[in-house]
Backbone bond lengths (Angstrom), bond angles and torsions (degrees), N, CA, C in turn:
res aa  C-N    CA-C-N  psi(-1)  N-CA   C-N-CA  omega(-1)  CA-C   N-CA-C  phi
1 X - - - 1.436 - - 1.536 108.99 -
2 X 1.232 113.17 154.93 1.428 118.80 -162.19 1.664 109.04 -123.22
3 X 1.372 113.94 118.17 1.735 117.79 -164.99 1.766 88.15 -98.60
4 X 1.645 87.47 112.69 1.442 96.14 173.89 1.828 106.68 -105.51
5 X 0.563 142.54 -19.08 1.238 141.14 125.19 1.946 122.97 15.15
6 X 1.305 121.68 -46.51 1.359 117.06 -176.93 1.477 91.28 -96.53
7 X 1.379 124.33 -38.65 1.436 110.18 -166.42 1.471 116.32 -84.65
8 X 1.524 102.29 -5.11 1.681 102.17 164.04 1.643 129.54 -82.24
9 X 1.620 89.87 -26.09 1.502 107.11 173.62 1.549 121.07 -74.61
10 X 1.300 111.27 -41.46 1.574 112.63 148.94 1.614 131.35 -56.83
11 X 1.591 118.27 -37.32 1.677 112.88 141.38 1.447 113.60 -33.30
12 X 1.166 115.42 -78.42 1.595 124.60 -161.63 1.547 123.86 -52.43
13 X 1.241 98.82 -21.86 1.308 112.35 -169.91 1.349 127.51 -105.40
14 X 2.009 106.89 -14.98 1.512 138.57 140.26 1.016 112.55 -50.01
15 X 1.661 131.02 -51.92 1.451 136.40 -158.83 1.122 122.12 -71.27
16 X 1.834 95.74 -38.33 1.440 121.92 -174.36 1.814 107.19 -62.91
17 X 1.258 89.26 -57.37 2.075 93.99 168.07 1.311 114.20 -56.94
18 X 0.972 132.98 -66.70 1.226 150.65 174.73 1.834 97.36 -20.84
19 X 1.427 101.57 -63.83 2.152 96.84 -177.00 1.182 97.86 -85.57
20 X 1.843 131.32 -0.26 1.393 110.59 162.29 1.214 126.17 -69.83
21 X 1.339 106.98 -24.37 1.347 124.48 -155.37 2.092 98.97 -82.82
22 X 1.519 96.79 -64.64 1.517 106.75 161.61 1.280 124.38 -8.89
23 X 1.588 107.46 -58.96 1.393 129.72 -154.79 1.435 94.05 -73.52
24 X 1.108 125.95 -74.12 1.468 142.70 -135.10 1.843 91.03 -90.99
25 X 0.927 110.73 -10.06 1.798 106.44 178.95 1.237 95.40 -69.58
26 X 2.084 106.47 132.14 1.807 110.52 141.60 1.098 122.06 -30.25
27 X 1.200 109.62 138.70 1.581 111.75 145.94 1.737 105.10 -108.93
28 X 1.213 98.78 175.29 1.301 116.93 -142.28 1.739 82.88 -105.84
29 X 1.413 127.32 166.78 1.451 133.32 -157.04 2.068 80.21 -101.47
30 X 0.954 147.21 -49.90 1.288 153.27 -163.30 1.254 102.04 -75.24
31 X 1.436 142.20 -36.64 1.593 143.85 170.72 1.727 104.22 -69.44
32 X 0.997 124.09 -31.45 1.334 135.85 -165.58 1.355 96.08 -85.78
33 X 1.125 126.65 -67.60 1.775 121.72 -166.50 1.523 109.05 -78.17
34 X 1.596 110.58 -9.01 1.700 122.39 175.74 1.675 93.46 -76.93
35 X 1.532 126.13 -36.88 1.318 105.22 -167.83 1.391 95.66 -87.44
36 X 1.212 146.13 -34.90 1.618 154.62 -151.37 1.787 84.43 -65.40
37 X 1.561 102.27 -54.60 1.455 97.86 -164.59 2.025 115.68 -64.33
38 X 1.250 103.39 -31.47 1.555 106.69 -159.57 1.805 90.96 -95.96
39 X 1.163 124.49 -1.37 1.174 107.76 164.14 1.555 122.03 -91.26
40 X 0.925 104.10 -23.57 1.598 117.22 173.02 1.562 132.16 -114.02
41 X 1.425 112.60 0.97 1.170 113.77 -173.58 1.839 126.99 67.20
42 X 1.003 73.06 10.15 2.033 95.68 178.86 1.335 146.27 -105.96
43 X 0.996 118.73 90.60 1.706 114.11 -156.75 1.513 97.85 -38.96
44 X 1.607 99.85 139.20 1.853 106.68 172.96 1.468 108.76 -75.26
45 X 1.311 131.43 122.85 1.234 129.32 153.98 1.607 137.28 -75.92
46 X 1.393 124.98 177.06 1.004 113.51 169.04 1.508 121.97 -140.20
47 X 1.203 137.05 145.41 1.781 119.96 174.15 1.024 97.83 -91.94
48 X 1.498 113.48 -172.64 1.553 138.97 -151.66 1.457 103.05 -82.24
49 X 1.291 122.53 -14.76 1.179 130.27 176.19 1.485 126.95 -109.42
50 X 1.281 96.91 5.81 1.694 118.68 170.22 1.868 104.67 82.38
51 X 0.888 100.58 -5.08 2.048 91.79 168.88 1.311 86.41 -60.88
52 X 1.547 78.21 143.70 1.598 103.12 -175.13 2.174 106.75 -120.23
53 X 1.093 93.82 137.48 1.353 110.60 -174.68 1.484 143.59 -151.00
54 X 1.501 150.38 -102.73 1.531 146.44 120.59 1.174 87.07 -156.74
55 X 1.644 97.24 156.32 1.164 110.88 167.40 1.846 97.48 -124.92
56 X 1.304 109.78 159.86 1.856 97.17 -148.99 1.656 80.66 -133.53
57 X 1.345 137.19 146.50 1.585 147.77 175.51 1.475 107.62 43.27
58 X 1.425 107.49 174.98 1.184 118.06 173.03 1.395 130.70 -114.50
59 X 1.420 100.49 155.64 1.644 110.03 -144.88 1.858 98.24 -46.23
60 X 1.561 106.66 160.27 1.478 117.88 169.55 1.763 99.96 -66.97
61 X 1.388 117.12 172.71 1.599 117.60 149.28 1.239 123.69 -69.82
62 X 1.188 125.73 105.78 2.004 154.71 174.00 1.522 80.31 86.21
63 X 0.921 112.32 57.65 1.883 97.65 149.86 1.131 146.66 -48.66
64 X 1.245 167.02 15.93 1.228 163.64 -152.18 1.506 138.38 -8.65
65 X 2.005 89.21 -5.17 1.503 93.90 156.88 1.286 107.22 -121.71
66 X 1.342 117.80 55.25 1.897 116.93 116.86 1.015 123.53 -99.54
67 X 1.386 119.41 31.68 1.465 98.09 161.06 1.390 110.78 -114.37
68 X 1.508 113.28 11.17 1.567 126.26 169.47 1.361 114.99 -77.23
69 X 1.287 113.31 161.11 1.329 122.78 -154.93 1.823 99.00 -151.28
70 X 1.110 127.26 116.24 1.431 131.60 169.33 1.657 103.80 -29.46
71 X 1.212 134.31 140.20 1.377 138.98 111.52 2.006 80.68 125.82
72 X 1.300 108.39 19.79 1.565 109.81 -175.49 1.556 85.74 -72.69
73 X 1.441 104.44 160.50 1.817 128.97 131.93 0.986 134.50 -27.85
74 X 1.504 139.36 129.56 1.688 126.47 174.02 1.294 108.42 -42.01
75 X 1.754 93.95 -57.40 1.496 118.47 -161.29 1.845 120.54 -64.62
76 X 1.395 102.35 -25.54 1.180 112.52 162.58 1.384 135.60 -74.34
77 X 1.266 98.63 -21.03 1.556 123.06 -172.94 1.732 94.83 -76.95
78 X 1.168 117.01 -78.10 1.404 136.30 163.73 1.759 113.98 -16.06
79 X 1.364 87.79 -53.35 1.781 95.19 174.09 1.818 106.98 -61.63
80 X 1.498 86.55 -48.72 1.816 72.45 -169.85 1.408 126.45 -67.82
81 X 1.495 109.62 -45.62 1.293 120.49 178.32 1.752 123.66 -83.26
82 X 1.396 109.48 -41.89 1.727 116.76 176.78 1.304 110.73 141.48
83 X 0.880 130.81 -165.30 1.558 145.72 177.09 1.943 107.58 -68.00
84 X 1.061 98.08 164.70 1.555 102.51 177.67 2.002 88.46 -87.67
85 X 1.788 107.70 177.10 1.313 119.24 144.08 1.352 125.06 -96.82
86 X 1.256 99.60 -13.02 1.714 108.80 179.24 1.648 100.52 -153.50
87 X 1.363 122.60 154.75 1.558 128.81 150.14 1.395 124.88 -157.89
88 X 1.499 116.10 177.60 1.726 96.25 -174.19 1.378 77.50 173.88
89 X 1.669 111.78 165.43 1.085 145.03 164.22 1.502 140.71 -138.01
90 X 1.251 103.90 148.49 1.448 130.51 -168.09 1.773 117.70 -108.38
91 X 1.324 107.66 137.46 1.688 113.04 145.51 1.454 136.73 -88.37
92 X 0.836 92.46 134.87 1.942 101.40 -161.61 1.854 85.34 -101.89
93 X 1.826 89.86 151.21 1.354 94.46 -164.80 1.374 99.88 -69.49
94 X 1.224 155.15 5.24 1.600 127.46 155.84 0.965 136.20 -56.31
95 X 1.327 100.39 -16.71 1.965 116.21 175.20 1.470 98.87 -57.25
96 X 1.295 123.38 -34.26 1.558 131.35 -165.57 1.640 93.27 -73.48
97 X 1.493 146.97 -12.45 1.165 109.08 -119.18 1.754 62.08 -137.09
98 X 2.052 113.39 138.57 1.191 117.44 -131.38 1.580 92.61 -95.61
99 X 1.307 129.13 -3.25 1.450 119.97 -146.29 1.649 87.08 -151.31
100 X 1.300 139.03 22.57 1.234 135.84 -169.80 1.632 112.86 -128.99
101 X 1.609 107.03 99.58 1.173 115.50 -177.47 1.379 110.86 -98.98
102 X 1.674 133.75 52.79 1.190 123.25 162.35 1.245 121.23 -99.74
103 X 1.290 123.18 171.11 1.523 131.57 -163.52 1.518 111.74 -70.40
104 X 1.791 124.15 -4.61 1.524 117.45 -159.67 1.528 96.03 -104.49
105 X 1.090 138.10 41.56 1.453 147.16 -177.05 1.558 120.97 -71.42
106 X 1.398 107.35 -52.97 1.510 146.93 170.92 1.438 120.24 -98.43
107 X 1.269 110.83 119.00 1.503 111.09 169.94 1.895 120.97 -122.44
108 X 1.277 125.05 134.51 1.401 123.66 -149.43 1.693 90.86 -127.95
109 X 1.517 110.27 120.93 1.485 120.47 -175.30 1.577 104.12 -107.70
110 X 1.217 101.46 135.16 1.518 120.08 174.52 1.237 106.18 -121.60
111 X 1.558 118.01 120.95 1.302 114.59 162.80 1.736 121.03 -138.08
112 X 1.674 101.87 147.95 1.144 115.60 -157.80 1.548 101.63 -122.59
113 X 1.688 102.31 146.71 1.530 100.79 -145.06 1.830 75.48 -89.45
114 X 1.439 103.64 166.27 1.614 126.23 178.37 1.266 103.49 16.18
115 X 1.988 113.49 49.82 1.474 114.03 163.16 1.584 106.29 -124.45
116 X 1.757 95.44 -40.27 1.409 105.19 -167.32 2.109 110.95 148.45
117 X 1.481 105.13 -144.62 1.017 100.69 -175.72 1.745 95.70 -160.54
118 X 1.014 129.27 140.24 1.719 157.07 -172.30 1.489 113.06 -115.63
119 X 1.321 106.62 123.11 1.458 109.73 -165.00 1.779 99.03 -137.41
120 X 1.251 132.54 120.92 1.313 165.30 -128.64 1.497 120.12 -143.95
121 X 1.621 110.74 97.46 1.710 91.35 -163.47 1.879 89.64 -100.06
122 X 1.291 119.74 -176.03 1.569 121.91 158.11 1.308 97.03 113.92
123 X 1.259 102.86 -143.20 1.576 118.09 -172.31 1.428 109.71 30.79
124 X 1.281 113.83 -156.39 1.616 138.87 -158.06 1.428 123.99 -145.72
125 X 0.809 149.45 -178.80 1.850 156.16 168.17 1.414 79.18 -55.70
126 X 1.579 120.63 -76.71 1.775 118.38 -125.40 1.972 85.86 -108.22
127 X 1.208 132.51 20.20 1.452 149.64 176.30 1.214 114.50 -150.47
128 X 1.367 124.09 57.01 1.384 137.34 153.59 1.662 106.94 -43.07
129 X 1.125 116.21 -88.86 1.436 125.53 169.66 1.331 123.47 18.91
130 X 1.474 105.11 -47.25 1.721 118.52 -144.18 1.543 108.35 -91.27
131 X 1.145 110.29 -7.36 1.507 129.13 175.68 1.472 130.07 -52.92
132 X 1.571 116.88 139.22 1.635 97.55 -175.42 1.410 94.00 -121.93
133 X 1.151 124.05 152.38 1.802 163.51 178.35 1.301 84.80 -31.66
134 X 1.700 152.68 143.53 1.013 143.81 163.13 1.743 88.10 -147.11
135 X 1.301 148.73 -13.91 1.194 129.74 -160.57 1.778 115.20 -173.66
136 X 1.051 108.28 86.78 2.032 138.68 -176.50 1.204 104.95 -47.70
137 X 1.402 166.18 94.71 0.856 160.35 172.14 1.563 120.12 -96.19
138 X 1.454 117.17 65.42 1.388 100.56 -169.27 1.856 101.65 -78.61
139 X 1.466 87.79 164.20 1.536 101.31 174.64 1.781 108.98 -176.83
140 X 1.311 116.97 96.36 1.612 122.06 -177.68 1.939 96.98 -61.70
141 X 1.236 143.60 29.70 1.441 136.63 169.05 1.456 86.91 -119.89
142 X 0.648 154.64 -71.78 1.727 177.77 -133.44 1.841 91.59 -21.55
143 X 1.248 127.67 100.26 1.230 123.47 -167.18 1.892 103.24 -69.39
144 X 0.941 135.74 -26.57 1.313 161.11 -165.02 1.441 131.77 37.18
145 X 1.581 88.78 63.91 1.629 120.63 170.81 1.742 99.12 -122.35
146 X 1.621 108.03 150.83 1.241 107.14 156.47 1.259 131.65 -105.72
């Protein structure tokens, strides 16, 4: 009789490294703004401080989001420019994903009527707030409801 048993436990325990290993690898700054871009059709941008993000159309006339800057604060954002007309939030499928404690879980939409729309990764359900600027959406039609 044949104890399959050790040679399954050595599978399992290969596999297990194997998506440890996956996980925890750099990525490279050029794989990162290659996916930003092909998921959205949007050249990836960057601010002055290298957060990386898109910024999507061009600004309305006197816009108020140029004076935004990738990788800002909700709360800062808010300070500079004003209140949203509409906002709301979403889970992005990493929330699904069983062993992944990074900050892009939650995403928090701000939108501003005939400015555009502000997109916010980080925070939490009950820590919205804590989020930084990841995605500019100008658009002068922008009805600004979601």
């Amino acid at each position: 009789m044949i104890n399959f048993k050790v040679p399954l436990l050595a599978v399992a325990a290969g596999s297990v490294c194997l998506l440890w290993g996956c996980q925890s690898a750099p990525k490279s700054e050029s794989s990162a703004s290659t996916q930003a871009s092909a998921s959205t059709g949007a050249p990836a941008a960057k601010s002055a401080d290298a957060k990386e993000g898109e910024i999507i159309g061009t600004p309305a006339k006197n816009s108020k989001f140029t004076q935004l800057e990738l990788g800002m604060g909700m709360r800062q954002v808010m300070d500079l420019i004003g209140p949203p007309t509409d906002q709301g939030a979403y889970v992005t499928g990493k929330a699904f994903i069983p062993f992944y404690y990074g900050g892009d879980r939650y995403r928090h939409e701000l939108a501003y009527k005939g400015q555009g729309r502000l997109v916010f990764a980080g925070g939490s359900v009950g820590n919205l707030g804590a989020g930084r600027l990841i995605r500019i959406a100008h658009n002068a039609n922008e009805p600004g409801y979601r």
